[in-house]
N, C-alpha and C positions, 0 to 999 in steps of 0.2 A: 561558507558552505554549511549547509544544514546538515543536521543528523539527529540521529534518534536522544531523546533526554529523560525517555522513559521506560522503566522496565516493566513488562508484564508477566507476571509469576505463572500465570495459567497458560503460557504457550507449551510449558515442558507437559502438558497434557496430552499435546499433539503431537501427532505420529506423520509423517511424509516418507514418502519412500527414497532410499537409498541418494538416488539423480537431484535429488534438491539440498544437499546438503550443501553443495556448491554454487549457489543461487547467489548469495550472500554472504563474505564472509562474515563483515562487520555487522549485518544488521541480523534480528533475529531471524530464525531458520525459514526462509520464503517469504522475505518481506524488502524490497532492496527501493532503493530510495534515492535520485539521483536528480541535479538540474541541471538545465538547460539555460542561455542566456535570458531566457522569456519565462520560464513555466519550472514548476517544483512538479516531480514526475512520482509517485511510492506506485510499484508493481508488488502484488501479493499474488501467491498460489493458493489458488483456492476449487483444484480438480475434482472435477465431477459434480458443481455447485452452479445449477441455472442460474441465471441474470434474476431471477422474481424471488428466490430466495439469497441475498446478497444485500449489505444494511451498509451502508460509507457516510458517515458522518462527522462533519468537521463542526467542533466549537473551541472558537476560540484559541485557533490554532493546531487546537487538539484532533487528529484524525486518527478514524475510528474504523475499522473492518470487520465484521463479521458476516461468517457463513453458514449456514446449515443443511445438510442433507439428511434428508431421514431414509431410508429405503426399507419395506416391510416385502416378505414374502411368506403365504401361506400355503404349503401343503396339506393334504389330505392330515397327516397324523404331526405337522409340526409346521410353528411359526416361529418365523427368523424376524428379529427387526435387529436394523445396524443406524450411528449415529453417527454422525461426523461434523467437528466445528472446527472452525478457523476465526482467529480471534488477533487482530494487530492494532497496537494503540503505538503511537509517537509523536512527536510537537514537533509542527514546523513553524518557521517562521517568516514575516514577509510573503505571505500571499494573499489573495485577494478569495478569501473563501465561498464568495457569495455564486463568484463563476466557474466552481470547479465544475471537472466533468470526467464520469468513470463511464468505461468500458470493457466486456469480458473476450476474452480471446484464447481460444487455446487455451483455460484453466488457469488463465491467468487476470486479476484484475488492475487496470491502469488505470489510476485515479492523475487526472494536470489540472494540479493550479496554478493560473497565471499570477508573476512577481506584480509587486507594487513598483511602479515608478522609481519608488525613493532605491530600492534595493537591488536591480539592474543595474548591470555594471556599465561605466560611462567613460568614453575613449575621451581620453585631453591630449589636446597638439600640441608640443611642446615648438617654442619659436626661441630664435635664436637674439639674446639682446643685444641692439646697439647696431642691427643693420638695416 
C-alpha cells in the first residue's frame, strides 16, 4: 500500500475550515491518498482555486500540488487583497507518471496514476497435487 514518506512543514500555514478536518485522518489535513487495483488516486482540497491556476507535478515519484488564489477588491477609500495557497508533496510508488491525469471537481483535485504491470496485484489458482 502506498502512503505519504514525506513531510511538508509549510502545510501548518494553511488554514481549511472546520469540515475538512475529517478528510483524512492519516494523511496531511486535505490531501487523502488511496488505490485502486489499476491506478494510485491522491484527492487534494484546493476550494475556490480554478483549474488555470492549479500546478501537479510528478518527478520521480514525487507528487506535487499547488494552488493559488489571489482575490483583490477595490473600493472608493480602501483596497483588500486576500491570498490563498495549497501546497502537498508525497512519494508514491509504482506508477507510471508519464499518464497521469488530474481533474477538479467540487474543490477538489483528483490526480490517477495508472500502476505498472509489475506492482498490480496478480490472482494465482492454487491446484490440488496428485489428481
Amino acid at each position: 500500500m502506498t502512503g505519504i514518506t514525506r513531510f511538508d512543514p509549510f502545510r501548518t500555514y494553511l488554514t481549511f475550515p472546520k469540515w475538512f478536518d475529517d478528510f483524512d485522518e492519516q494523511s496531511p489535513k486535505g490531501l487523502k491518498i488511496r488505490e485502486t487495483d489499476k491506478s494510485l488516486i491522491a484527492e487534494a482540497v484546493i476550494a475556490g482555486v480554478p483549474a488555470k491556476d492549479v500546478e501537479v507535478e510528478i518527478e520521480d515519484g514525487i507528487l506535487t500540488i499547488k494552488a493559488e488564489k489571489t482575490e483583490k477588491k477595490e473600493t472608493k477609500n480602501e483596497y483588500k487583497s486576500s491570498n490563498y495557497q495549497y501546497y502537498y508533496t508525497c512519494a508514491l510508488t509504482g506508477g507510471i507518471w508519464n499518464k497521469a491525469d488530474a481533474e477538479i471537481k467540487d474543490g477538489i483535485v483528483k490526480v490517477t496514476i495508472p500502476k505498472t504491470e509489475v506492482i498490480r496485484p496478480k490472482k494465482i489458482i492454487v491446484k490440488e497435487k496428485g489428481k
